[in-house]
TIVEX-56374 format. One record per residue (C-alpha): residue number from 1; chain; x, y, z. Coordinates in nm, 3 decimals. Last residue first. Example, Ala and Ser with C-alpha at 12.3 -4.5 7.8 and 13.67 -1.06 7.14 Angstrom:
2
(rec 2; A; (1.367; -0.106; 0.714))
(rec 1; A; (1.230; -0.450; 0.780))
# end
This chain:
477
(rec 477; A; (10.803; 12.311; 5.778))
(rec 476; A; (10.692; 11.945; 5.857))
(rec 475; A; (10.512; 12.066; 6.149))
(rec 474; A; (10.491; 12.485; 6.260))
(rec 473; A; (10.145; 12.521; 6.232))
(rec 472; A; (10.115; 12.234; 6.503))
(rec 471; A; (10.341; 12.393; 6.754))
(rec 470; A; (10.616; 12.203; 6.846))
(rec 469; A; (10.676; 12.082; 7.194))
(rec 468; A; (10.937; 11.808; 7.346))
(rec 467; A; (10.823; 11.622; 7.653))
(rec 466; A; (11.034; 11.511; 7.946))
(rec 465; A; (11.173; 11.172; 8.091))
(rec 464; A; (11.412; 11.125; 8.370))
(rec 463; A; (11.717; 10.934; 8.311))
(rec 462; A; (11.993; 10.783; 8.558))
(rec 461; A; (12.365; 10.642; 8.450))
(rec 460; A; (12.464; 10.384; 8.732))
(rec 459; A; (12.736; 10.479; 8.994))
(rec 458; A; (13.000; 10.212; 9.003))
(rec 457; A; (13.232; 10.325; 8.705))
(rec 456; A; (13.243; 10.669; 8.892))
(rec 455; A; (13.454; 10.901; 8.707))
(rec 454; A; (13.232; 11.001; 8.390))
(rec 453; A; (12.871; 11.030; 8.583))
(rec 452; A; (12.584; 10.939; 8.321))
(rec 451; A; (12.269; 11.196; 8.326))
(rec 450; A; (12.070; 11.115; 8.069))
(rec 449; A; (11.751; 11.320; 7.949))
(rec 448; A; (11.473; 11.117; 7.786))
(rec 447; A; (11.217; 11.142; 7.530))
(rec 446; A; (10.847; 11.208; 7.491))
(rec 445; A; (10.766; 11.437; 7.136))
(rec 444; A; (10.499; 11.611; 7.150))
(rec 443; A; (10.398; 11.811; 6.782))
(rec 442; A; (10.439; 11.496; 6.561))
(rec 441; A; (10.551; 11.507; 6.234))
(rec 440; A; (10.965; 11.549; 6.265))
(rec 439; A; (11.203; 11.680; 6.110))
(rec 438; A; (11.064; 11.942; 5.951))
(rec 437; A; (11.032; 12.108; 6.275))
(rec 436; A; (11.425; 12.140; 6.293))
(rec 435; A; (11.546; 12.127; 6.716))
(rec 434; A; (11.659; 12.314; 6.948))
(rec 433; A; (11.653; 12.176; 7.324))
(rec 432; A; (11.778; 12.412; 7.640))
(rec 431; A; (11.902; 12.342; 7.904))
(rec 430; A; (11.914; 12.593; 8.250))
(rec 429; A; (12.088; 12.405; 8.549))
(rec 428; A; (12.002; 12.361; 8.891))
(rec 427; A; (12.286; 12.146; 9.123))
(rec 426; A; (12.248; 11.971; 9.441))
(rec 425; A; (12.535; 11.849; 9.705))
(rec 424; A; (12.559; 11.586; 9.899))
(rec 423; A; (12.907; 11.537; 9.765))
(rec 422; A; (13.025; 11.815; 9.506))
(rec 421; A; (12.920; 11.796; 9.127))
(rec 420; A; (13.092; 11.823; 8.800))
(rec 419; A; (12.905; 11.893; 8.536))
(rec 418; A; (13.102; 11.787; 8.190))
(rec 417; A; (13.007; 12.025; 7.902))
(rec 416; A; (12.912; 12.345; 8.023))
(rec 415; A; (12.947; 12.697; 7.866))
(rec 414; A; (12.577; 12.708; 7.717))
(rec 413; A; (12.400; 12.363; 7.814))
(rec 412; A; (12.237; 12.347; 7.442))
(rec 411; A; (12.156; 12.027; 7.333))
(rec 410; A; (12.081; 11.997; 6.951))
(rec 409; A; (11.825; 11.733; 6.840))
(rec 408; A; (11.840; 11.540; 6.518))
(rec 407; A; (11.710; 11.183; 6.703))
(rec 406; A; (11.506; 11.275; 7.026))
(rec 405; A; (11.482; 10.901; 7.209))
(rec 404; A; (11.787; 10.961; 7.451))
(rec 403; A; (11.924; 11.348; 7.523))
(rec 402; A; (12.239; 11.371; 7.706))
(rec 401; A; (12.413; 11.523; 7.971))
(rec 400; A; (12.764; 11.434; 8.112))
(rec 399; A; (12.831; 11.393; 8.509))
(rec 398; A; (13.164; 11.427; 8.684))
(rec 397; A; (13.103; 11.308; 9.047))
(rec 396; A; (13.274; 11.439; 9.418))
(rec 395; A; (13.269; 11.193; 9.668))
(rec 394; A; (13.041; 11.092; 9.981))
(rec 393; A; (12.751; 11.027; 9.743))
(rec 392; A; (12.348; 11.146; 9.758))
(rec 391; A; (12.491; 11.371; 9.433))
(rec 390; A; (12.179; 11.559; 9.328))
(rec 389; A; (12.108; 11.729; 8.996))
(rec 388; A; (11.801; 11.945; 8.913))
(rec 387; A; (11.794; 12.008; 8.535))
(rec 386; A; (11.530; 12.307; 8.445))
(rec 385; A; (11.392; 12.304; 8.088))
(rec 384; A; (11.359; 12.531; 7.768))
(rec 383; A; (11.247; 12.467; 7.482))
(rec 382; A; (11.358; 12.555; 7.143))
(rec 381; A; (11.196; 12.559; 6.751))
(rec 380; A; (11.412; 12.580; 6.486))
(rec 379; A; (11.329; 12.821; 6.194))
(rec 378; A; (11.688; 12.972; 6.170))
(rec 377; A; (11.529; 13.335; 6.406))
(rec 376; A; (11.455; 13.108; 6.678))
(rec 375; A; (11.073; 12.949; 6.746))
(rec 374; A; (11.006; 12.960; 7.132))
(rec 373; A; (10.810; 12.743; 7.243))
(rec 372; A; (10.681; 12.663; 7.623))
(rec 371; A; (10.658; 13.038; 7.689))
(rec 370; A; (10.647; 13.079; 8.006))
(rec 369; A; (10.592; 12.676; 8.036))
(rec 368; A; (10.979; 12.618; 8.144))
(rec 367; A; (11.029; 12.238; 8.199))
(rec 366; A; (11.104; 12.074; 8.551))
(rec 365; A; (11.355; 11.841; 8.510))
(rec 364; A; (11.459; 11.584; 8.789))
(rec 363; A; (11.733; 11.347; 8.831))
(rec 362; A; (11.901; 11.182; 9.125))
(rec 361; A; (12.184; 11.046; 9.132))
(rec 360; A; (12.306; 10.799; 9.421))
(rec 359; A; (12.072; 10.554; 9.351))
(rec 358; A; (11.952; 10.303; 9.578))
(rec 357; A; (12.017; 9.972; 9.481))
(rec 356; A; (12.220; 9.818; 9.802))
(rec 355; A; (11.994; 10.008; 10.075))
(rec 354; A; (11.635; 9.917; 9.883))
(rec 353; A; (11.835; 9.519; 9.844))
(rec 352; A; (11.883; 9.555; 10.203))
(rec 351; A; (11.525; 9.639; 10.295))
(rec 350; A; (11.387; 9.381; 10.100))
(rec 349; A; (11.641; 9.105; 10.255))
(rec 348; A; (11.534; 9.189; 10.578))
(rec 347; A; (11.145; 9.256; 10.477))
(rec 346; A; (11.213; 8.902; 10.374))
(rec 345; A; (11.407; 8.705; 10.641))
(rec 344; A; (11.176; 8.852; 10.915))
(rec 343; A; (10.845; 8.739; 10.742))
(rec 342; A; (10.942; 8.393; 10.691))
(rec 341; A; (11.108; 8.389; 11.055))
(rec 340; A; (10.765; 8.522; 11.229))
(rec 339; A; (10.562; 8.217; 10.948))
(rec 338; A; (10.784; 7.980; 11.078))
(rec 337; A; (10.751; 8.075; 11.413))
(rec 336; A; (10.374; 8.077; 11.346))
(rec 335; A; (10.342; 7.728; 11.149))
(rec 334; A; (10.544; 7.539; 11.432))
(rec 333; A; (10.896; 7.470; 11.426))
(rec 332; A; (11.006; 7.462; 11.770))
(rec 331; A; (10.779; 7.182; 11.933))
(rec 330; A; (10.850; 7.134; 12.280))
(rec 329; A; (10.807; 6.710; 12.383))
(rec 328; A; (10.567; 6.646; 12.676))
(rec 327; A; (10.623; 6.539; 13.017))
(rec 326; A; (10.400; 6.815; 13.154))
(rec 325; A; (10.717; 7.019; 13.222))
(rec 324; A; (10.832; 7.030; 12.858))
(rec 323; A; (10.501; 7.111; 12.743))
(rec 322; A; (10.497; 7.468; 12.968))
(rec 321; A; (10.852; 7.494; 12.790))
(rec 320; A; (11.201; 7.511; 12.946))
(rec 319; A; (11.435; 7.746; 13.127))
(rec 318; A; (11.565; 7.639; 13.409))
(rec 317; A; (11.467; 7.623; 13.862))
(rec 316; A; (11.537; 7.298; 14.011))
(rec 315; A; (11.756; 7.250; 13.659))
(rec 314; A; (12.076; 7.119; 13.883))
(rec 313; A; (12.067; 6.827; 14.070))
(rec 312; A; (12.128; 6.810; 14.375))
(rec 311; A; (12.502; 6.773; 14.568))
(rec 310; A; (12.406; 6.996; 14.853))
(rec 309; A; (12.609; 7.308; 14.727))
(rec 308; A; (12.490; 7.234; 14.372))
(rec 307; A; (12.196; 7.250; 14.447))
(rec 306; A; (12.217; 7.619; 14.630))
(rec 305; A; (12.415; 7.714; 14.301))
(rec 304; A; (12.142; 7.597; 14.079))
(rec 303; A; (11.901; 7.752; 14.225))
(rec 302; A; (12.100; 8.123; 14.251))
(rec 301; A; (12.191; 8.080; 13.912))
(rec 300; A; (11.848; 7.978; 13.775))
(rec 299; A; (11.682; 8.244; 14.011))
(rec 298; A; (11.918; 8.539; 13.821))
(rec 297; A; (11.687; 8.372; 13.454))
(rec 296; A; (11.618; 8.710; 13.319))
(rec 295; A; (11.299; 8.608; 13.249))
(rec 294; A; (11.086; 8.913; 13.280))
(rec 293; A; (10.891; 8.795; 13.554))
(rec 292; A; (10.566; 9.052; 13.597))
(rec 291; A; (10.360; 8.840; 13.389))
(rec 290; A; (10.366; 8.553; 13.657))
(rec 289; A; (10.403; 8.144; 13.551))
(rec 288; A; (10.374; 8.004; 13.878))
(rec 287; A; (10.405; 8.024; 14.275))
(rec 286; A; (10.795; 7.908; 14.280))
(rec 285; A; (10.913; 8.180; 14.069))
(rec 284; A; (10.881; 8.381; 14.396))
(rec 283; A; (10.867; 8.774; 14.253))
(rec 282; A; (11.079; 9.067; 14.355))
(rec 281; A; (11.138; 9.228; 14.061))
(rec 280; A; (11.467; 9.226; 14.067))
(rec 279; A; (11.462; 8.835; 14.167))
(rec 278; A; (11.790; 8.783; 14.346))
(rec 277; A; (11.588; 8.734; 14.704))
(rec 276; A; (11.314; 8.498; 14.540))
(rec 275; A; (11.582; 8.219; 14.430))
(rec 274; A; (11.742; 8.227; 14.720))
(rec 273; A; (11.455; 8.187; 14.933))
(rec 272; A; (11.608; 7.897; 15.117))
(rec 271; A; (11.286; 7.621; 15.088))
(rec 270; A; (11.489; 7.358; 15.075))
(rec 269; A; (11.318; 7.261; 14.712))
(rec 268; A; (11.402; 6.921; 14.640))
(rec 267; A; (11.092; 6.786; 14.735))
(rec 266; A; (10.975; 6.555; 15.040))
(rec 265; A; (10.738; 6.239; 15.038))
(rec 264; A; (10.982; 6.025; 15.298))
(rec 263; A; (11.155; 5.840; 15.081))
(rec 262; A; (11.246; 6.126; 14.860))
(rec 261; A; (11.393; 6.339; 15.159))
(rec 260; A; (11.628; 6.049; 15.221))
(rec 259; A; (11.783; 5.980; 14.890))
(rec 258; A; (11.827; 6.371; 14.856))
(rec 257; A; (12.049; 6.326; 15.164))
(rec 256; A; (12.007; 6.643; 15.400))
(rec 255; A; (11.665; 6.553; 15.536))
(rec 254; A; (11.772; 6.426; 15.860))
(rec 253; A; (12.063; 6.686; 15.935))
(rec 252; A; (11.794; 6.937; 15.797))
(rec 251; A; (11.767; 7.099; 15.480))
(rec 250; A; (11.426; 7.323; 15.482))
(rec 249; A; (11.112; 7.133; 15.348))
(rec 248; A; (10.881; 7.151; 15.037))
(rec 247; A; (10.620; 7.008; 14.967))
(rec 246; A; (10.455; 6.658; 15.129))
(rec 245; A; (10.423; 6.470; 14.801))
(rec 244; A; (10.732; 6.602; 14.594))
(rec 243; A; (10.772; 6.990; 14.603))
(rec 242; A; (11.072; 7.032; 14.428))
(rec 241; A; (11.053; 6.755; 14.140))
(rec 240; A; (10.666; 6.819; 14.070))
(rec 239; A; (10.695; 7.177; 14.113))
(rec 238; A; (10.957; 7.206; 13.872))
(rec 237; A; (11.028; 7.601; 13.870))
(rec 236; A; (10.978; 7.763; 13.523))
(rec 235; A; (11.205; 8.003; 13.317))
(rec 234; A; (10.999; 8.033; 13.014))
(rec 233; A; (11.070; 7.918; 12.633))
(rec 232; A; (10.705; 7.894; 12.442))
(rec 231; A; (10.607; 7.549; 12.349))
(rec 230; A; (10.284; 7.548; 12.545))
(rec 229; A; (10.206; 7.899; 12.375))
(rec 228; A; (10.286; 8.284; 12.434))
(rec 227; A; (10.205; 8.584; 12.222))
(rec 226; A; (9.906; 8.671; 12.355))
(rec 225; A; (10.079; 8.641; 12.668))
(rec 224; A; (10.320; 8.927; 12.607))
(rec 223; A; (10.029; 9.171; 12.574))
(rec 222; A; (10.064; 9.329; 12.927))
(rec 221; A; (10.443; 9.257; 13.024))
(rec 220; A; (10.452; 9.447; 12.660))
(rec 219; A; (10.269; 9.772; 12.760))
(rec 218; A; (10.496; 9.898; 13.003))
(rec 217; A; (10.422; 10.110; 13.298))
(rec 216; A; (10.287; 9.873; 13.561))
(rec 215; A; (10.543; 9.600; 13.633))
(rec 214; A; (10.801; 9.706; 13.394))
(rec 213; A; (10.855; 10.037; 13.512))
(rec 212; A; (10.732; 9.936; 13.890))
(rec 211; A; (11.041; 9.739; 13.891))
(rec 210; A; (11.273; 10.020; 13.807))
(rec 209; A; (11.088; 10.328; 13.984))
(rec 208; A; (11.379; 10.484; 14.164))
(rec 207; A; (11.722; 10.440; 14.003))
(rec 206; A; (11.608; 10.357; 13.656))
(rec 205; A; (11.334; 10.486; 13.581))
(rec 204; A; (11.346; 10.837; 13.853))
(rec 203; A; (11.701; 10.887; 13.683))
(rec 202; A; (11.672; 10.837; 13.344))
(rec 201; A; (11.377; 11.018; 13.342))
(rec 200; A; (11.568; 11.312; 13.496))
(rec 199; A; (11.905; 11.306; 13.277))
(rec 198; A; (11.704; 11.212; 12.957))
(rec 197; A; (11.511; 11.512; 13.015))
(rec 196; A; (11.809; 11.753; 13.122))
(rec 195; A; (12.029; 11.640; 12.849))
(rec 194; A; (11.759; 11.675; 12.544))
(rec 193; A; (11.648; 12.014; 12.696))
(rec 192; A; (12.037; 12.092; 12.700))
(rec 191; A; (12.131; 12.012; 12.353))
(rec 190; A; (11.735; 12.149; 12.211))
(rec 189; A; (11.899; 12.520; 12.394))
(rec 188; A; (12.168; 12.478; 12.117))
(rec 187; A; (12.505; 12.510; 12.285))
(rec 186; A; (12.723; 12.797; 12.383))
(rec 185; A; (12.716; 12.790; 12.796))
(rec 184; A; (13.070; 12.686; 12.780))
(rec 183; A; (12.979; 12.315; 12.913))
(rec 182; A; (12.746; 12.206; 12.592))
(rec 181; A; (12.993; 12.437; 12.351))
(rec 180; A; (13.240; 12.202; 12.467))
(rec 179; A; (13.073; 11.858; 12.445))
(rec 178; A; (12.932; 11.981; 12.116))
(rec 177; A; (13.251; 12.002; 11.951))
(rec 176; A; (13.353; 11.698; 12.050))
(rec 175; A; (13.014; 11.521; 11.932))
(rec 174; A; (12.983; 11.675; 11.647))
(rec 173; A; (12.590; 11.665; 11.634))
(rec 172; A; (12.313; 11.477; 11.729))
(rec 171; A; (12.451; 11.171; 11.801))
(rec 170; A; (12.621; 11.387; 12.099))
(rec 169; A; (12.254; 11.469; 12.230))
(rec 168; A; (12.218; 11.056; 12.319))
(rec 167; A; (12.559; 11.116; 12.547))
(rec 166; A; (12.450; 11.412; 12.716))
(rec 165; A; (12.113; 11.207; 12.863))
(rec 164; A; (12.332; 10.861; 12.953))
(rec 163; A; (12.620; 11.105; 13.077))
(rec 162; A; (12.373; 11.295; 13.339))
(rec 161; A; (12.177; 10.985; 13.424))
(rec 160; A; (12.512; 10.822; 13.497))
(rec 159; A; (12.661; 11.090; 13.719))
(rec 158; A; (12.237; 11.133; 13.886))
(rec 157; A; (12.275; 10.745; 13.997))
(rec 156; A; (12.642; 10.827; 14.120))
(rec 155; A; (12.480; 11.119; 14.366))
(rec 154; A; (12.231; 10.911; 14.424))
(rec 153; A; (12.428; 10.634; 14.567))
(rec 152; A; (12.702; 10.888; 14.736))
(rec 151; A; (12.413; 11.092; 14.926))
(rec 150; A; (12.252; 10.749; 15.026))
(rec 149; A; (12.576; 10.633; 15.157))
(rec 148; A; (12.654; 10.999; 15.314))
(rec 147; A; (12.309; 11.019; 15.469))
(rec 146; A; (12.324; 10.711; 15.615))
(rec 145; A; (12.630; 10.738; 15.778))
(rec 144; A; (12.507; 11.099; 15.944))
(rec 143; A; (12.166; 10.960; 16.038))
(rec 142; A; (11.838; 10.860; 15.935))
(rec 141; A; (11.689; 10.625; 16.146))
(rec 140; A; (11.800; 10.265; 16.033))
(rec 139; A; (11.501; 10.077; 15.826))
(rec 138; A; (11.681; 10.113; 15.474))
(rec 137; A; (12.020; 10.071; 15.634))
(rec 136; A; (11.927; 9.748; 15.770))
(rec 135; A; (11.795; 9.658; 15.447))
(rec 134; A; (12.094; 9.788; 15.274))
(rec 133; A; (12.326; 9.529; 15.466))
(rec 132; A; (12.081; 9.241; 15.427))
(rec 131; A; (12.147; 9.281; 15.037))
(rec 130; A; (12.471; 9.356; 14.971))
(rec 129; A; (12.686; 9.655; 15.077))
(rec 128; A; (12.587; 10.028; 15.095))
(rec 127; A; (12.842; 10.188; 14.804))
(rec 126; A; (12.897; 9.916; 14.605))
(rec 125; A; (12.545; 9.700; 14.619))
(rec 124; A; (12.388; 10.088; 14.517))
(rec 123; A; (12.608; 10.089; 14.214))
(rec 122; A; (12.551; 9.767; 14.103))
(rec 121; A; (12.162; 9.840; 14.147))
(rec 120; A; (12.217; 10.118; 13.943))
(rec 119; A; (12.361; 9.922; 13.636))
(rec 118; A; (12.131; 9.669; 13.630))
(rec 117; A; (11.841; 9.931; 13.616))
(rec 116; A; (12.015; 10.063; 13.317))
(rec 115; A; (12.039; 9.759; 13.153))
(rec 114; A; (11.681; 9.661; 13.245))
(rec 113; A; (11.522; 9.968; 13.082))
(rec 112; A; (11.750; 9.956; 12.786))
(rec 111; A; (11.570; 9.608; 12.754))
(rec 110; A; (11.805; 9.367; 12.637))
(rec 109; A; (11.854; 9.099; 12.886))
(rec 108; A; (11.569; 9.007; 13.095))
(rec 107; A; (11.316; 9.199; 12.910))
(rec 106; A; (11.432; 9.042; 12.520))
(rec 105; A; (11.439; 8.739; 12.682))
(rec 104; A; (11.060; 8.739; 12.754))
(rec 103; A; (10.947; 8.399; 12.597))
(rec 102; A; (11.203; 8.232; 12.411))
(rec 101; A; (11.022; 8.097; 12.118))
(rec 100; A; (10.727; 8.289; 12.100))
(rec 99; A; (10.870; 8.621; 12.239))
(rec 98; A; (11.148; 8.578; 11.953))
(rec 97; A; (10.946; 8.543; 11.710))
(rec 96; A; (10.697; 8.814; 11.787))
(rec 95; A; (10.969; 9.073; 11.908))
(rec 94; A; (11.166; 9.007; 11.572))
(rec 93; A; (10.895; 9.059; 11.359))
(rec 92; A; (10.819; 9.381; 11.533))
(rec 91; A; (11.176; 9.486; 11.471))
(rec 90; A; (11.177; 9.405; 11.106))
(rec 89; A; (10.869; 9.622; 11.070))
(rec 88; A; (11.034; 9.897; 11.297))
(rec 87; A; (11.355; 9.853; 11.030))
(rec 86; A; (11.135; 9.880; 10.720))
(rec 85; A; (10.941; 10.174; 10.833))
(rec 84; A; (11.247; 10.347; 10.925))
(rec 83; A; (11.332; 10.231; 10.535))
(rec 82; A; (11.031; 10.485; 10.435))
(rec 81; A; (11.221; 10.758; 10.562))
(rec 80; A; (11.457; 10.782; 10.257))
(rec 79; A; (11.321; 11.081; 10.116))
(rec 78; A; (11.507; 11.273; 10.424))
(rec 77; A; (11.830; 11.117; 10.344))
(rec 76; A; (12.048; 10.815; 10.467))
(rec 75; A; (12.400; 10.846; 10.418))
(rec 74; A; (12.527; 10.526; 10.430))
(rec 73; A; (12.925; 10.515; 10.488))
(rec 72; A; (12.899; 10.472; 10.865))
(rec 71; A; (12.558; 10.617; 10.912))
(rec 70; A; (12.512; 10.979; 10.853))
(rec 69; A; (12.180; 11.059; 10.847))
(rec 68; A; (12.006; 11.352; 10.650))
(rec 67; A; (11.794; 11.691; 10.677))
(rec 66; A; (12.094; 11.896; 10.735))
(rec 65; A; (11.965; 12.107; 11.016))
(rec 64; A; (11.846; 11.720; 11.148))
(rec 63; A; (12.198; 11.644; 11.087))
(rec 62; A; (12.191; 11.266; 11.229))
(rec 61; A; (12.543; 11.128; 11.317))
(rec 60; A; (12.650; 10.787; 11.334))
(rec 59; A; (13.101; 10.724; 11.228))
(rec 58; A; (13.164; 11.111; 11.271))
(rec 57; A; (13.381; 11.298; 11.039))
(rec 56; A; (13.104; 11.526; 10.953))
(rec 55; A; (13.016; 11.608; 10.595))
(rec 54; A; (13.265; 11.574; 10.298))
(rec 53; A; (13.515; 11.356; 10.189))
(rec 52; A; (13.441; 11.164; 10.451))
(rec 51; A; (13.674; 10.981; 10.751))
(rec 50; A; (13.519; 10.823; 10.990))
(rec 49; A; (13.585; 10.909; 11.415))
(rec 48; A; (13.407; 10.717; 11.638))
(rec 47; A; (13.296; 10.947; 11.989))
(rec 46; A; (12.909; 10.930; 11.903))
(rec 45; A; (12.979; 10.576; 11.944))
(rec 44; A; (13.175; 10.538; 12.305))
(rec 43; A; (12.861; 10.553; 12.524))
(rec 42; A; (12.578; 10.407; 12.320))
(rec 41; A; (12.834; 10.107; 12.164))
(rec 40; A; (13.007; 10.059; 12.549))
(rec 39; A; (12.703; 10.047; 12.744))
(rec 38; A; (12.571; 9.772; 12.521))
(rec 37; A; (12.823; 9.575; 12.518))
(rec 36; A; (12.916; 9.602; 12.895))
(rec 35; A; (12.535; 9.482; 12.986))
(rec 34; A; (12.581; 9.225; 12.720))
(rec 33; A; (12.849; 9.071; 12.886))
(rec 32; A; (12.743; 9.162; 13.203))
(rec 31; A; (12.405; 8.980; 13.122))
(rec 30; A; (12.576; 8.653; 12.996))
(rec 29; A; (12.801; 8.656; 13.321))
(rec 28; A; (12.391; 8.663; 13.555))
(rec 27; A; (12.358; 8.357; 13.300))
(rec 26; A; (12.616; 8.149; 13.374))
(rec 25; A; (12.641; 8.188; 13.699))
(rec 24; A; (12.659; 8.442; 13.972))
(rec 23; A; (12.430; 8.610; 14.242))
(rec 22; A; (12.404; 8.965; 14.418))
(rec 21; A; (12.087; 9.031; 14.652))
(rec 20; A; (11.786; 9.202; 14.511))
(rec 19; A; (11.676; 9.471; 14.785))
(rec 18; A; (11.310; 9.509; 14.700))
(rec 17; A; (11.055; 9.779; 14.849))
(rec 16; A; (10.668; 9.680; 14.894))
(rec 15; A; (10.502; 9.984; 14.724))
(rec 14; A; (10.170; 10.055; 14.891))
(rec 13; A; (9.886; 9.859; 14.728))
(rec 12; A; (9.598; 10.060; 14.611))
(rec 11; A; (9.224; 10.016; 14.667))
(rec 10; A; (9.323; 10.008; 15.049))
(rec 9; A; (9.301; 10.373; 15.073))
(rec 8; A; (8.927; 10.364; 14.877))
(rec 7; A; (8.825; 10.228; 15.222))
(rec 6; A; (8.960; 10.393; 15.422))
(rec 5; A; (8.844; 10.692; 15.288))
(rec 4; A; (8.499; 10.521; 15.214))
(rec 3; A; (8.498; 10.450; 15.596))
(rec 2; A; (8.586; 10.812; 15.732))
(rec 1; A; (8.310; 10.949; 15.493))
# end
């Protein structure tokens, strides 16, 4: 039993901890840049005022009370769900063209997983120093010092955590107002469950699983390589350049001329470990191709700033193409990019056409069946129907009734001419249709009601069609 124990103990590797140490370049700038972007639309967007006629003056809002989505000036409602489908389908596009051009890019540099994780490792390099300094404290004995830096790190992990989770409940709902109901006590319990999960699995992702998130939890390191080809983009080491005949080397008074190392069957590579000490997942881009890199290119900068400090070459480490470092030329525009980009453009321009078209009025009539004629004491016959009005605009809208396709009819709306209608609001109305059997010879009639707004030259006039009933011993009376 002892055996099999130890055994099925072994089964698993223990969690080897990384320390990534800090780099720049060009590229480890690019992902502060989009690091701050990013951080700054989630954090600061619930805050953006816009000013509506009516509804909350929020710029991104969703009223799930209200059964709509404030967006800007788009309000998107509940029967407009289907362009969520668009968006994912534009989204999964985007994913497959992009991961077969560029490889993992999305990972390295958009991944809300990675931003986060970027963030927190900042944090932790502030408070307990770079990377040999935070190894020493990880194997020191715990102590007072230790406590407080580890106290601090958290303590600013669980600051973020909190604001990432409260910020995603302020889109929500007004996001002042809900700030202080949310620290009064007076908020929705869904504000705090919202806060409290975020807060935690924000917290345990970002600040104590990160690698193993992308290493073992998500699906996409998993599938990515269906997706991959000779041409696709990767960030590759150049084993033929940095290894040479006899491998790699450490820099040495005798091997520090490139000249030098080359004669004598040596690589590039000085074998400093640069490149594997900035990796946050703690890979060596020297052994291969590896589905846990997610291409966020840190061992580019660090390579190319140990070159450049011996006056090599740069592009040790780059991105470039499985093709590319066979001697081959990358081919871009191949049948399945184009096919990706084909697909993108159109469920694009499908889904903004839906947004640019959509009507702002909507129509429907329900007729009254109980009875569905009535003949009046003049000889005409009536029916009855229900109008249901909706103004999906951000202004108030005049609207004027008519019948289309029912010559010698008489509309009967009561008091009401004009109908004027509040934004995103709905109105019912009771019609009703008289009309002279003799007029006609059939007993259904199809026509049309008309609703055209009066003070809106850009809304378009909407119809619904209906039926017009007259019994059949009442025709050509």
């Amino acid at each position: 039993m002892e055996n099999n124990a130890a055994q099925g103990s072994e089964l698993y590797q223990k969690r080897i901890p990384i320390f990534p140490r800090s780099v720049a370049g060009k590229f480890r700038n690019l992902k502060y840049a989009i690091l701050f972007l990013a951080y700054a639309v989630y954090f600061l967007l619930p805050w953006l005022r816009w000013a509506r006629e009516t509804g909350p003056q929020q710029a991104i809002l969703f009223d799930i009370d209200g059964r709509r989505f404030y967006i800007f000036d788009l309000v998107v409602y509940a029967q407009d769900i289907f362009w969520l489908a668009g968006i994912l389908i534009i989204a999964a596009w985007l994913l497959f063209f992009v991961t077969g051009l560029a490889g993992r890019v999305f990972c390295g540099y958009f991944c809300f997983q990675t931003l986060w994780t970027d963030l927190y490792m900042l944090i932790e390099r502030m408070v307990q120093g770079e990377r040999p300094a935070r190894i020493r404290l990880y194997k020191a004995k715990m102590s007072g010092s230790k406590a407080l830096k580890l106290g601090i790190t958290h303590l600013l992990w669980l600051a973020v955590s909190f604001a990432t989770g409260l910020s995603f409940a302020l889109y929500w709902a007004d996001a002042p107002q809900l700030v202080v109901d949310f620290f009064t006590g007076s908020a929705p319990l869904p504000a705090y469950a919202t806060a409290l999960f975020l807060t935690l699995s924000t917290y345990v992702m970002a600040g104590l699983a990160r690698e193993q998130v992308c290493t073992y939890m998500c699906p996409y390191s998993r599938f990515q390589s269906a997706m991959f080809d000779r041409d696709t983009l990767i960030v590759a080491y150049d084993e033929a350049r940095g290894e040479g005949n006899k491998g790699r080397t450490k820099l040495s008074k005798a091997l520090k001329d490139i000249d030098v190392r080359h004669e004598q069957g040596y690589g590039d590579c000085i074998d400093c470990g640069y490149c594997v000490q900035v990796c946050p997942v703690g890979i060596d881009i020297r052994d291969g191709m590896q589905y846990q890199c997610i291409t966020c290119a840190l061992c580019v900068d660090a390579c190319n700033e140990i070159m450049d400090s011996v006056n090599y070459p740069r592009g040790l480490i780059a991105y470039t193409s499985d093709k590319q470092l066979h001697g081959e030329k990358t081919r871009w525009f191949k049948a399945k990019n184009i096919g990706y980009a084909v697909g993108i453009v159109a469920t694009t321009a499908a889904l903004i056409w839906s947004v640019a078209t959509r009507d702002v009025l909507e129509l429907a009539v329900r007729q009254v069946r109980q009875p569905l004629a009535v003949t009046l004491a003049d000889g005409r016959v009536q029916n009855s129907y229900e109008l249901k009005i909706s103004n999906k605009s951000v202004v108030s809208t005049d609207y004027r009734i008519s019948l289309e396709n029912l010559n010698h009819a008489e509309l009967d709306m009561g008091h009401f001419d004009v109908l004027t209608l509040a934004p995103e609001k709905t109105l019912r109305v009771m019609v009703r249709i008289k009309m002279d059997p003799s007029l006609t010879k059939q007993s259904k009639t199809l026509f049309h009601f008309v609703a055209e707004p009066q003070n809106q030259s850009k809304v378009k006039p909407v119809q619904h069609d209906a039926w017009f009933y007259i019994p059949q011993n009442q025709l050509g009376q």
